[in-house]
C-alpha positions as a Markdown table, in Angstrom:
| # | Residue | x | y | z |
|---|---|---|---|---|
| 1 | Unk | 0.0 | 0.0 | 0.0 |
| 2 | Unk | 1.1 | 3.4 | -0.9 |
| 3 | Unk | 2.2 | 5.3 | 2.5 |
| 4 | Unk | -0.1 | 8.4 | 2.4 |
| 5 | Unk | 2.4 | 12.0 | 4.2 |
| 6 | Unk | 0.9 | 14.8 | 5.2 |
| 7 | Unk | 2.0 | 17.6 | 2.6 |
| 8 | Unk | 2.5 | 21.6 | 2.5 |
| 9 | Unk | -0.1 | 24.1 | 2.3 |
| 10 | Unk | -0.9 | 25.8 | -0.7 |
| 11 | Unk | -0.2 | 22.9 | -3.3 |
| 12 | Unk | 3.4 | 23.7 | -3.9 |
| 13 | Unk | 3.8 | 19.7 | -2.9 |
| 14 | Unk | 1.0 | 18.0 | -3.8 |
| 15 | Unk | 0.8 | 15.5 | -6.5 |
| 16 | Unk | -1.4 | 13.0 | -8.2 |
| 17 | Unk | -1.7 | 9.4 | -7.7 |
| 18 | Unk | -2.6 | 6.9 | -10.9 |
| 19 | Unk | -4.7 | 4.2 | -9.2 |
| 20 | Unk | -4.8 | 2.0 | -12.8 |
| 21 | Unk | -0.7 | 2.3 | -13.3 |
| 22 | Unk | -0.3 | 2.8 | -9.4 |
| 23 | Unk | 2.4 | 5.3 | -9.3 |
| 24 | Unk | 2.4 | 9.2 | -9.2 |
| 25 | Unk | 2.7 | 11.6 | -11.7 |
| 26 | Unk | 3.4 | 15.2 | -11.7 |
| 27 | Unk | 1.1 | 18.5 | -13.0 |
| 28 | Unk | 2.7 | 19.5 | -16.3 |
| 29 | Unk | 0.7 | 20.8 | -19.2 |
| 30 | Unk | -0.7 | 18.1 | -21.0 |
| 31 | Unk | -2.4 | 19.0 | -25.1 |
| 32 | Unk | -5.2 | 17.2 | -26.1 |
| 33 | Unk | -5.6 | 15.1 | -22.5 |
| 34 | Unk | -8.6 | 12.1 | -22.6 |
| 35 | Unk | -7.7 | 10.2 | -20.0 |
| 36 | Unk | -9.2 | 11.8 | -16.4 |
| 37 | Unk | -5.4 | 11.7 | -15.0 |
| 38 | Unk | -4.7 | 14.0 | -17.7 |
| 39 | Unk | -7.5 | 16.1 | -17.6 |
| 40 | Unk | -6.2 | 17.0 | -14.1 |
| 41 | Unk | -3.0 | 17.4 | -14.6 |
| 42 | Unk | -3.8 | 19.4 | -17.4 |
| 43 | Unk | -6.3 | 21.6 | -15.5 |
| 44 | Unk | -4.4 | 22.2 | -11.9 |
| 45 | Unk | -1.1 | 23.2 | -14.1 |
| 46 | Unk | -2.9 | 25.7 | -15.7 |
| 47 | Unk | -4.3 | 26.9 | -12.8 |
| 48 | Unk | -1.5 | 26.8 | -10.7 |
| 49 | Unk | 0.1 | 29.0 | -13.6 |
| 50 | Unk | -2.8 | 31.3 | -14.3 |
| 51 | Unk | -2.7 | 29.3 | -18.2 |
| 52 | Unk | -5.8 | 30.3 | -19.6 |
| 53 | Unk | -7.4 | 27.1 | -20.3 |
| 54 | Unk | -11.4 | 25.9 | -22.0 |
| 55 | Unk | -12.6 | 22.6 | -20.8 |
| 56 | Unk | -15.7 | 20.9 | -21.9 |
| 57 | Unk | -16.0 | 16.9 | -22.7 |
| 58 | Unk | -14.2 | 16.7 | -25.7 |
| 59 | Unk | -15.9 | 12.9 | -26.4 |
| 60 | Unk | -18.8 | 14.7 | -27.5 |
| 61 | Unk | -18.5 | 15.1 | -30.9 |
| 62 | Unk | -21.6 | 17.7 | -31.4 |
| 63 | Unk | -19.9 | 19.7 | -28.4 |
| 64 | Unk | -16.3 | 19.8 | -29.5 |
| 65 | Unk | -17.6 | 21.2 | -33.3 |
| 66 | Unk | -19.7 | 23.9 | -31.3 |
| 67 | Unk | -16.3 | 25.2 | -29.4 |
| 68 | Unk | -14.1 | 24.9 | -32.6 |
| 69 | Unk | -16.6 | 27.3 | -34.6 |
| 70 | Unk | -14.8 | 29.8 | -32.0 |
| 71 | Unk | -11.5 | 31.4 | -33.1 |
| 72 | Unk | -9.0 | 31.1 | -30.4 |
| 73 | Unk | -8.7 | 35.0 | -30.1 |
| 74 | Unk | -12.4 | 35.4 | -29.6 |
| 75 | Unk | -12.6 | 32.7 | -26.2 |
| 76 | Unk | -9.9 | 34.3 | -24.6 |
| 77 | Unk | -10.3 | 36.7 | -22.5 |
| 78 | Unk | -7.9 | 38.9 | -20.1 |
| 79 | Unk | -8.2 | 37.8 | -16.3 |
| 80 | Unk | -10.1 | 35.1 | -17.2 |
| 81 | Unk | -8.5 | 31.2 | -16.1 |
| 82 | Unk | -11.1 | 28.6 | -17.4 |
| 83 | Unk | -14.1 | 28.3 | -19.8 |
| 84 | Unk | -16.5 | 25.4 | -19.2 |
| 85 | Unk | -18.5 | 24.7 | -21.8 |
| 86 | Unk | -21.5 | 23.1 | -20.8 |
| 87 | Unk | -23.1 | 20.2 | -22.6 |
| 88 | Unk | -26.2 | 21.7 | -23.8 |
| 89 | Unk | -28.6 | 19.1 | -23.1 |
| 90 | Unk | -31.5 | 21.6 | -22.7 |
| 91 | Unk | -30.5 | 24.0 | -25.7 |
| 92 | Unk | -27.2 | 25.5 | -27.4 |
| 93 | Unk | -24.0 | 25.0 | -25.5 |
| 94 | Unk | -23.1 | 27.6 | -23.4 |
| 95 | Unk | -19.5 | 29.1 | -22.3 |
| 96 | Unk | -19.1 | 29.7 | -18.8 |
| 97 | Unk | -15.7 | 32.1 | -17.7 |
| 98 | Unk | -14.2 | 31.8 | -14.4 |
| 99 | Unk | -11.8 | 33.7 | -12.7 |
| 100 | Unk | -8.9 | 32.3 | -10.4 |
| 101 | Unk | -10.4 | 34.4 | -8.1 |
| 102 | Unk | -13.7 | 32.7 | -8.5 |
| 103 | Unk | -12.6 | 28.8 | -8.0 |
| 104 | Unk | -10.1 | 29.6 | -5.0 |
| 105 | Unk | -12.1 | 31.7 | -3.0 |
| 106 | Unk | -15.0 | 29.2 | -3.9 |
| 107 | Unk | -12.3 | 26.4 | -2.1 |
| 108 | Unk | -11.6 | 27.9 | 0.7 |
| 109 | Unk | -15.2 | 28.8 | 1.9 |
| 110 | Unk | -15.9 | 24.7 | 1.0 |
| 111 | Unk | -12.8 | 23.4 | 2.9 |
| 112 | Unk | -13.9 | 26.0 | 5.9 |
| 113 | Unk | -16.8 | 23.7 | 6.1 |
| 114 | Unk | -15.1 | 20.7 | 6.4 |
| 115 | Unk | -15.5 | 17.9 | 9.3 |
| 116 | Unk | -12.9 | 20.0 | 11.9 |
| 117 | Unk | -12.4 | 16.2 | 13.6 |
| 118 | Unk | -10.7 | 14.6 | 10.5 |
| 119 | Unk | -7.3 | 15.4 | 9.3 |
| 120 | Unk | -7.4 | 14.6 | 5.4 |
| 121 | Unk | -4.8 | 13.5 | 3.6 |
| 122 | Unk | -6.0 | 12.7 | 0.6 |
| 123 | Unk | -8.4 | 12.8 | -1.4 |
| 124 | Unk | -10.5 | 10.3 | -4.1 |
| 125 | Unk | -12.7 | 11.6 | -6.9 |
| 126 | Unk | -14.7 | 9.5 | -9.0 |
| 127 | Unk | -15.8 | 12.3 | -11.3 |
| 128 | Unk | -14.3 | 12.7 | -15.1 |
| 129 | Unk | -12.7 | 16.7 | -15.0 |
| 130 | Unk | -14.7 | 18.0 | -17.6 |
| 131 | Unk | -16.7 | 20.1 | -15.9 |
| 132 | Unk | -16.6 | 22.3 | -12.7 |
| 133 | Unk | -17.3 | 20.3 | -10.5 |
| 134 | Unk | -14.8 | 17.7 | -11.3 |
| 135 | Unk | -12.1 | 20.6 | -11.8 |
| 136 | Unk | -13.5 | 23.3 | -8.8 |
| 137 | Unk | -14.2 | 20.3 | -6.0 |
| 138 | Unk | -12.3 | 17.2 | -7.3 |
| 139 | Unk | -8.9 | 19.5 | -8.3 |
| 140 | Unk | -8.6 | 23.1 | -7.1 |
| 141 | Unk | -10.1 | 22.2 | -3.3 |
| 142 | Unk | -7.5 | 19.4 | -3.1 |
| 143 | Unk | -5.2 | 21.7 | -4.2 |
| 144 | Unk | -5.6 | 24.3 | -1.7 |
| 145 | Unk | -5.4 | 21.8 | 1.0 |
| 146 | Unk | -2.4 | 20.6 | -0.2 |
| 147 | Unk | -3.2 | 17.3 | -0.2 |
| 148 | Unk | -2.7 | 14.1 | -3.1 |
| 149 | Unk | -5.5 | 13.4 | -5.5 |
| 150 | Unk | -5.9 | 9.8 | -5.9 |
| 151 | Unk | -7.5 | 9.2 | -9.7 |
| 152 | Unk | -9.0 | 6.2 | -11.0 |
| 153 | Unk | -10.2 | 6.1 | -15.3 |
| 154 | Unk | -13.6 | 4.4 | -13.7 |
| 155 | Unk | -14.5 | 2.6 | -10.3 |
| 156 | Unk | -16.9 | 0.3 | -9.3 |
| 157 | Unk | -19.0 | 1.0 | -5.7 |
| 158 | Unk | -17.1 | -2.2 | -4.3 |
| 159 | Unk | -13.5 | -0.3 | -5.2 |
| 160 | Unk | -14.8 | 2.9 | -3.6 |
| 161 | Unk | -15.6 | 1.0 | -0.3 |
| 162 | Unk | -12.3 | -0.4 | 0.0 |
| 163 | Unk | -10.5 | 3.5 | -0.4 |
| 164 | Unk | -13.3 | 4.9 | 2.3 |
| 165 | Unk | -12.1 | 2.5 | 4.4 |
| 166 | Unk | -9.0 | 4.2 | 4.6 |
| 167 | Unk | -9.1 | 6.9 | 7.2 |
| 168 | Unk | -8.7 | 10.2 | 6.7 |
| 169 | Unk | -10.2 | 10.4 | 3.1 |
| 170 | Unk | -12.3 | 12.7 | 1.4 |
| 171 | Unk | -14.3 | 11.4 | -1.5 |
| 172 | Unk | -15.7 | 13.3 | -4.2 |
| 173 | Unk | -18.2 | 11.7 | -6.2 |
| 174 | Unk | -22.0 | 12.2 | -7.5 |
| 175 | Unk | -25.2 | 10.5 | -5.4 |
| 176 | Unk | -24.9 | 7.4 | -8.3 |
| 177 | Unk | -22.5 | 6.5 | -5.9 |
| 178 | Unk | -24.2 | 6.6 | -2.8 |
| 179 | Unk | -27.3 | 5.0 | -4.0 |
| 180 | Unk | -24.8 | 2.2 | -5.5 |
| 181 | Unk | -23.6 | 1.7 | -2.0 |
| 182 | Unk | -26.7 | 1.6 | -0.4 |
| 183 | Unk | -27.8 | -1.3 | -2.5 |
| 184 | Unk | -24.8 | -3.1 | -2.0 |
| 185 | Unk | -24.8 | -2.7 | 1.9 |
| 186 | Unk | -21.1 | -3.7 | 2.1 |
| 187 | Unk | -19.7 | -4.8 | 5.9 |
| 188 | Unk | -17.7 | -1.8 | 6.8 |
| 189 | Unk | -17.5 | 1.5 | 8.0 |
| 190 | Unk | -16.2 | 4.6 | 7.0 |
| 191 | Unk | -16.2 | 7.2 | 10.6 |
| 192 | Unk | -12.8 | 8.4 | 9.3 |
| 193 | Unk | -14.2 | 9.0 | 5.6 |
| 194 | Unk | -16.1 | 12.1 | 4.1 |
| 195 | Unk | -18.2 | 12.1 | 0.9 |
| 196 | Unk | -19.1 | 15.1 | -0.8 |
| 197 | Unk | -21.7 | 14.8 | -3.7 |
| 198 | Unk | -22.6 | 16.9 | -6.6 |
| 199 | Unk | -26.3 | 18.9 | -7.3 |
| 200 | Unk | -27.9 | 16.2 | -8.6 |
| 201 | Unk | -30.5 | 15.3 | -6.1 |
| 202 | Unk | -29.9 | 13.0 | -3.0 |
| 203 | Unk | -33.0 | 12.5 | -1.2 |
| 204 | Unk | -32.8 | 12.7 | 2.6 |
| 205 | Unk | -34.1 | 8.6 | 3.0 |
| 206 | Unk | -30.7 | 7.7 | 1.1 |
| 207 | Unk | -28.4 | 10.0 | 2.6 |
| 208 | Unk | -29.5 | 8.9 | 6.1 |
| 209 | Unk | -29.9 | 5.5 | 5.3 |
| 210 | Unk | -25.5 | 5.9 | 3.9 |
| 211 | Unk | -24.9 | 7.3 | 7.4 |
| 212 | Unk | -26.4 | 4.6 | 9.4 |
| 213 | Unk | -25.0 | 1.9 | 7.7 |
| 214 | Unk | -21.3 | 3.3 | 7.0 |
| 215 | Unk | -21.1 | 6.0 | 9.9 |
| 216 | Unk | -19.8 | 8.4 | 6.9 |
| 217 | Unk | -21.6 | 12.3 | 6.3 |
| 218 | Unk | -22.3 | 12.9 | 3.1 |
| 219 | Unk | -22.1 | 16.8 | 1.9 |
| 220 | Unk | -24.7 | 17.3 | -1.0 |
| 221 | Unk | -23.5 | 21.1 | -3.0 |
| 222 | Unk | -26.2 | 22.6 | -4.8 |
| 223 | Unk | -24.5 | 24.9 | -7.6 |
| 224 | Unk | -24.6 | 25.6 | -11.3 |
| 225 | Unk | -21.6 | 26.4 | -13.6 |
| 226 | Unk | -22.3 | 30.3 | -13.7 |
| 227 | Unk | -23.1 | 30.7 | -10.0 |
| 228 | Unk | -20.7 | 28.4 | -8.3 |
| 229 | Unk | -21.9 | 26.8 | -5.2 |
| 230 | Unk | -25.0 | 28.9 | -3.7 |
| 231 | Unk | -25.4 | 26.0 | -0.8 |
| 232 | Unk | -24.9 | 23.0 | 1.0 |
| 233 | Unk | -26.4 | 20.8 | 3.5 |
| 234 | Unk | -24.8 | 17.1 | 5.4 |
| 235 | Unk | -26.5 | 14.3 | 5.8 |
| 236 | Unk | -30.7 | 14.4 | 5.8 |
| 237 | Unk | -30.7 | 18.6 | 6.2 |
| 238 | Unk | -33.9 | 20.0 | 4.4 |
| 239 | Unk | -32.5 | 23.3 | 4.7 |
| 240 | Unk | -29.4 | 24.5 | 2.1 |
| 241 | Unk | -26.8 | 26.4 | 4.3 |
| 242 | Unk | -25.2 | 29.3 | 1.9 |
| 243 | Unk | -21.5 | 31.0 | 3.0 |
| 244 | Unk | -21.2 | 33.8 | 4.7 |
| 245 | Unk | -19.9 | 35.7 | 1.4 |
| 246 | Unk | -23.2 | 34.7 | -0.4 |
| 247 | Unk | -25.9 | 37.2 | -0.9 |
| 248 | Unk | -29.3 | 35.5 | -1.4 |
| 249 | Unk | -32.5 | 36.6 | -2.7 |
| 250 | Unk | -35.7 | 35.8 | -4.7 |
| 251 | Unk | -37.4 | 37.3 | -7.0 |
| 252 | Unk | -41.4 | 35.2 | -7.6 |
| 253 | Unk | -40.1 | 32.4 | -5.9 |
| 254 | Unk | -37.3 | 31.9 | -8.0 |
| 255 | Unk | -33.8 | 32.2 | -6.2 |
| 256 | Unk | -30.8 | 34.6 | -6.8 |
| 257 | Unk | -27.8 | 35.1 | -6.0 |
| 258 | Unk | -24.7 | 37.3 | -5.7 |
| 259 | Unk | -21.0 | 36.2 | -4.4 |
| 260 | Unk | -17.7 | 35.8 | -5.2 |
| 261 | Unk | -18.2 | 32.8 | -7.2 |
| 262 | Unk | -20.4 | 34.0 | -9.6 |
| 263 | Unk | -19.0 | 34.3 | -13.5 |
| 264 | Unk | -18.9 | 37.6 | -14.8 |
| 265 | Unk | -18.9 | 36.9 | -18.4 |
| 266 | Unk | -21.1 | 34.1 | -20.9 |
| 267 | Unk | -20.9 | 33.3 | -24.3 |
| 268 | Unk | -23.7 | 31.8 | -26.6 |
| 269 | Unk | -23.3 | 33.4 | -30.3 |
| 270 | Unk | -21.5 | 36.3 | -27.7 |
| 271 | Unk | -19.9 | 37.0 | -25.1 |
| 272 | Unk | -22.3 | 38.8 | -22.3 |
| 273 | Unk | -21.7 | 40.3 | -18.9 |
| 274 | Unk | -23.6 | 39.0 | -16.1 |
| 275 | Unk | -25.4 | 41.0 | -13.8 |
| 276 | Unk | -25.7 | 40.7 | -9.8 |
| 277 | Unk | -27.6 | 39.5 | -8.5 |
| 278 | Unk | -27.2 | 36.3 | -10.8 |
| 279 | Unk | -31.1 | 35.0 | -11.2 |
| 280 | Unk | -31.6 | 30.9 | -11.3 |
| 281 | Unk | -34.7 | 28.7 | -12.3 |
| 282 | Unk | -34.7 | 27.4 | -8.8 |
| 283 | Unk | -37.8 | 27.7 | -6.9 |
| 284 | Unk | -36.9 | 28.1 | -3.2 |
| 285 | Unk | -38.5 | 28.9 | 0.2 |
| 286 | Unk | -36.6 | 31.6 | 2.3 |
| 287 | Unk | -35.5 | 30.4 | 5.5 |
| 288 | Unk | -33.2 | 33.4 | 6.8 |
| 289 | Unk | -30.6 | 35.2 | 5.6 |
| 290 | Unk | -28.1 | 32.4 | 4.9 |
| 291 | Unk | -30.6 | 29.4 | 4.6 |
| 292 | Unk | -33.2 | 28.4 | 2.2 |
| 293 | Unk | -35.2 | 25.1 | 1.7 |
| 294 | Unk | -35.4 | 24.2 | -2.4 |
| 295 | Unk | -38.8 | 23.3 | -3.8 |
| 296 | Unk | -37.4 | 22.6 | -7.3 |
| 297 | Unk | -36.2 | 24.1 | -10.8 |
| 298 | Unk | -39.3 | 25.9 | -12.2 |
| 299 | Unk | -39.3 | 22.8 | -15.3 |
| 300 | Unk | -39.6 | 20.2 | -12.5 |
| 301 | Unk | -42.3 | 21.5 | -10.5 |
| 302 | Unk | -46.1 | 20.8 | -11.6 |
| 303 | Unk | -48.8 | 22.3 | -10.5 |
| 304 | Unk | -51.3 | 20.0 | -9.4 |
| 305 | Unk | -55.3 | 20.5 | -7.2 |
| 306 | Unk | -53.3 | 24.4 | -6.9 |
| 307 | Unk | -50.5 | 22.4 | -5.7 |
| 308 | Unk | -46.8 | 22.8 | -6.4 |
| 309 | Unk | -45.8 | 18.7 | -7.0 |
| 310 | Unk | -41.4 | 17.8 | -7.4 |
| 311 | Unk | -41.2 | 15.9 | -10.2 |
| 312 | Unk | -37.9 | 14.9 | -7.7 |
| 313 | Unk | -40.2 | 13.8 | -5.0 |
| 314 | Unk | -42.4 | 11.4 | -7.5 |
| 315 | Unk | -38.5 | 9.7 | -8.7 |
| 316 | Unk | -37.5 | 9.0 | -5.5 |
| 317 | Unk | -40.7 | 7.5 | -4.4 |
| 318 | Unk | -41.2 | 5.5 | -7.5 |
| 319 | Unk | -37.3 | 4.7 | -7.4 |
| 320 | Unk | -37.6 | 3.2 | -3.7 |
| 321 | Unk | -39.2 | -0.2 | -5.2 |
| 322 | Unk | -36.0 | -2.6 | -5.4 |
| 323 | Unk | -37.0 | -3.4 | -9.2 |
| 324 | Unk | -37.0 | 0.1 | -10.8 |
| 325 | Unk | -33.0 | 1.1 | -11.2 |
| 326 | Unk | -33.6 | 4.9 | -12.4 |
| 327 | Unk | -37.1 | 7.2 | -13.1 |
| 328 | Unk | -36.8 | 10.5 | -14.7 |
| 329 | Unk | -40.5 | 12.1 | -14.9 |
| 330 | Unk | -41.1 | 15.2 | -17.6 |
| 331 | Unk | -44.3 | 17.7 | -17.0 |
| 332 | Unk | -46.3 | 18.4 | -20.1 |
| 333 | Unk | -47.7 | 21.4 | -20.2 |
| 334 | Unk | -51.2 | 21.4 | -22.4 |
| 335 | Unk | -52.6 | 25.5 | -22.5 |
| 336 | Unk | -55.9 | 23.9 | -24.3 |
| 337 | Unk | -56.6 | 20.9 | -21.8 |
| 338 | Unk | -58.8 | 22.2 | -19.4 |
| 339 | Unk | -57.0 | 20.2 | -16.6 |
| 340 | Unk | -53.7 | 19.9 | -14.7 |
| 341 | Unk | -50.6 | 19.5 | -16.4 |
| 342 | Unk | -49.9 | 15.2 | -17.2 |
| 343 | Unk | -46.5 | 13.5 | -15.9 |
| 344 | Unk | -44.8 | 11.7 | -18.2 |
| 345 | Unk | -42.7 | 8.6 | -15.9 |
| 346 | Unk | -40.4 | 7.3 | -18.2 |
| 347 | Unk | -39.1 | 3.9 | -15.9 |
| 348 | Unk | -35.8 | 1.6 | -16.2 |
| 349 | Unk | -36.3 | -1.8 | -14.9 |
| 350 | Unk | -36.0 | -5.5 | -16.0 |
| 351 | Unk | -39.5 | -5.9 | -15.5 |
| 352 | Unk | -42.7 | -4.0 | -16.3 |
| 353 | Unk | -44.3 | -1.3 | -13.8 |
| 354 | Unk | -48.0 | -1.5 | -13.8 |
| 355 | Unk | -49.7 | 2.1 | -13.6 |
| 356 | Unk | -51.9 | 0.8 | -10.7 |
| 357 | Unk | -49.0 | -0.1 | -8.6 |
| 358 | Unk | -47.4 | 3.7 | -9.1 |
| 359 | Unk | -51.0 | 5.2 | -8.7 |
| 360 | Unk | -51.5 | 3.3 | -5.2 |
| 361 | Unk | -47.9 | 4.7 | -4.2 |
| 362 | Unk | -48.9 | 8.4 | -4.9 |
| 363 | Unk | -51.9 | 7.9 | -3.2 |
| 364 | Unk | -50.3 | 6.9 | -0.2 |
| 365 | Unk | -48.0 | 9.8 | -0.1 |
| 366 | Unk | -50.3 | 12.7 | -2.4 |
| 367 | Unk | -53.6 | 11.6 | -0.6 |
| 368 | Unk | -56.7 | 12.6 | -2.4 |
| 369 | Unk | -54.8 | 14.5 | -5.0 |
| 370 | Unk | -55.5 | 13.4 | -8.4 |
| 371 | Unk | -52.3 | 13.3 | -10.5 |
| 372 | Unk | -52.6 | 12.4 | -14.0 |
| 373 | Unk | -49.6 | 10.6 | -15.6 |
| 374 | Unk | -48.7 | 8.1 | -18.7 |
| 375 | Unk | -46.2 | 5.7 | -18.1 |
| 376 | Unk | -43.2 | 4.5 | -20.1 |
| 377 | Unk | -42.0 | 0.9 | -19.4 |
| 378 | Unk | -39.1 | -0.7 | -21.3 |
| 379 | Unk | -36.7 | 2.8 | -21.0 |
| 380 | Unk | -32.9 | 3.8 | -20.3 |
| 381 | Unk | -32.3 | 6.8 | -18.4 |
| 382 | Unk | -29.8 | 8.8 | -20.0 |
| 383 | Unk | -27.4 | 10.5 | -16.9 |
| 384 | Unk | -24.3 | 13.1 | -17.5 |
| 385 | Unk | -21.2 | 12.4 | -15.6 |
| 386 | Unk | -22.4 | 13.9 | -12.6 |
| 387 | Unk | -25.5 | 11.9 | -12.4 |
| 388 | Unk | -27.8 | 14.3 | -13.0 |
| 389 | Unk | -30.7 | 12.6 | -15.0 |
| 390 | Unk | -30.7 | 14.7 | -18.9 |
| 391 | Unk | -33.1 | 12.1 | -21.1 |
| 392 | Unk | -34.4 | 9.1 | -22.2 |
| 393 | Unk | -34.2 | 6.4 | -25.3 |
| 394 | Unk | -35.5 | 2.9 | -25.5 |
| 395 | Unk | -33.9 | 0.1 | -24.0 |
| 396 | Unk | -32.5 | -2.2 | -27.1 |
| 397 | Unk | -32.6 | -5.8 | -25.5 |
């Protein structure tokens, strides 16, 4: 087993670990990186250097012509250290800037929240770094702890058990992951351990049900790739915690925002400043000044009886039967129907969900509410890297 040292502050000394060829390997600038390894030692050089740098997942084809109908002088811009492209699964691509500024002040209000009782000295990440959170949480806050990054090209939830083992880890990975090890309910436990998840949802059943079993806390970040992190919560919280350098407001129910983490520039066909405070599609419920409780993105909220319904909240109830593996539910909107708006619940499973067995289990939790869905058996939820649920196509047998 590699002996894990404590090393300086600031990254001057950290380094990266290869789990698949088991040895370490330094940051150096890396062209045209594909394997995750490289990807961060791409990323942290250029960061460490203030190397301007884009970064989007350059194995979608669709995505990698978008960026290359850019010329090079038009993405870069001055004080500017990465642009994320994101994947553009709900419309055209967009280009997100960040600052230096932005990611590292972003790092140290995380690590501020860290466990106090465990001394970390390392740190796993199961995420590609293709994407913020991969390079923001799983490079630059590893970084600026000054501790090793362990990488691994892919990991099964059996391998990740075996590394949380290991005390004093912090493990950066998306709530695939935790559900995985829920299911698996391996023999061990991880008190030393720390997970951190990404803003895909995590409902509060399976986070405390992971802390009961392992004896780990898992953090769960709610954030977007213009407005950084705008809260976090441990374990079964209901309530988002924001920093103390975030400014939050709404504006009808919908949340913004304004802190140090927020981009200051876009580009779709151009490049646009952004304006504090930075407004989101995320319908929230104002708890105080640095706490609010989220009801939903505005597309995932249907409005049912003159009730708002989380298309979230029907997933995870339909999800907790053993034989459905993933549920992603659409709203359709019909301005003629002289009803509610219809779910559509698209299911993966190896065997068919009848519609009286999901209408008996909204009952139970919806009461007399009458929601009107169609059902889709025979489906293959389609996730991004993070685990955030972005379609659907039919399951080919």
């Amino acid at each position: 087993m590699i002996k894990l040292q404590k090393i300086n502050i600031f990254g001057e000394k950290m380094r990266i670990y290869d789990m698949d060829k088991k040895c370490y390997t330094d940051i150096q600038k890396i062209d045209k990186a594909c394997k995750k390894v490289e990807q961060l030692s791409d990323a942290l050089y250029c960061y460490k250097n203030e190397i301007f740098t884009t970064i989007y997942d350059k194995s979608q084809p669709a995505l990698e012509t978008h960026v290359a109908s850019f010329e090079k002088g038009c993405l870069e811009q001055n004080n500017m250290q990465f642009l994320y492209f994101t994947s553009g699964t709900t419309g055209l691509p967009t280009g997100v800037y960040k600052t230096k500024q932005n990611s590292k002040k972003q790092a140290l209000s995380m690590i501020s929240t860290l466990p106090k009782n465990i001394e970390f000295t390392r740190v796993i990440t199961t995420v590609p770094f293709v994407h913020i959170y991969g390079v923001d949480i799983g490079g630059v806050v590893p970084f600026e702890m000054g501790i090793d990054i362990w990488v691994k090209e892919s990991f099964l939830p059996e391998e990740l058990a075996l590394e949380a083992e290991i005390p004093n880890t912090l493990i950066v990975t998306t709530p695939l992951f935790i559900k995985a090890l829920n299911r698996v309910k391996k023999p061990v436990r991880f008190e030393k351990s720390f997970f951190i998840t990404s803003t895909a949802p995590l409902s509060q059943e399976d986070a405390k049900e992971f802390k009961e079993h392992y004896g780990s806390s898992v953090m769960q970040l709610f954030a977007s790739t213009e407005s950084g992190i705008m809260g976090y919560k441990v374990d079964d919280e209901e309530t988002f915690k924001t920093y103390d350098c975030v400014q939050i407001g709404e504006n009808d129910s919908k949340l913004n925002i304004s802190s140090p983490f927020v981009t200051e520039k876009v580009l779709s066909k151009t490049i646009e400043d952004v304006i504090l405070p930075f407004q989101t599609e995320d319908i929230v419920e104002m708890l105080g000044e640095h706490e609010f409780k989220l009801l939903g993105r505005s597309s995932n909220l249907a409005k049912i009886a003159g009730k708002r319904i989380s298309t979230i909240q029907i997933e995870n109830i339909i999800e907790s039967l053993s034989e459905v593996k993933c549920t992603l539910v659409k709203v359709r909107k019909d301005e003629k129907a002289l009803r509610d708006e219809i779910l559509d619940i698209y299911i993966e499973s190896d065997i068919e969900i009848k519609h009286k067995d999901i209408r008996d289990m909204l009952k139970k939790v919806f009461g007399s509410i009458n929601i009107i869905f169609k059902l889709y058996n025979g489906m293959e939820i389609v996730k991004s890297s993070v685990g955030k649920k972005i379609g659907f196509k039919e399951k080919i047998n």
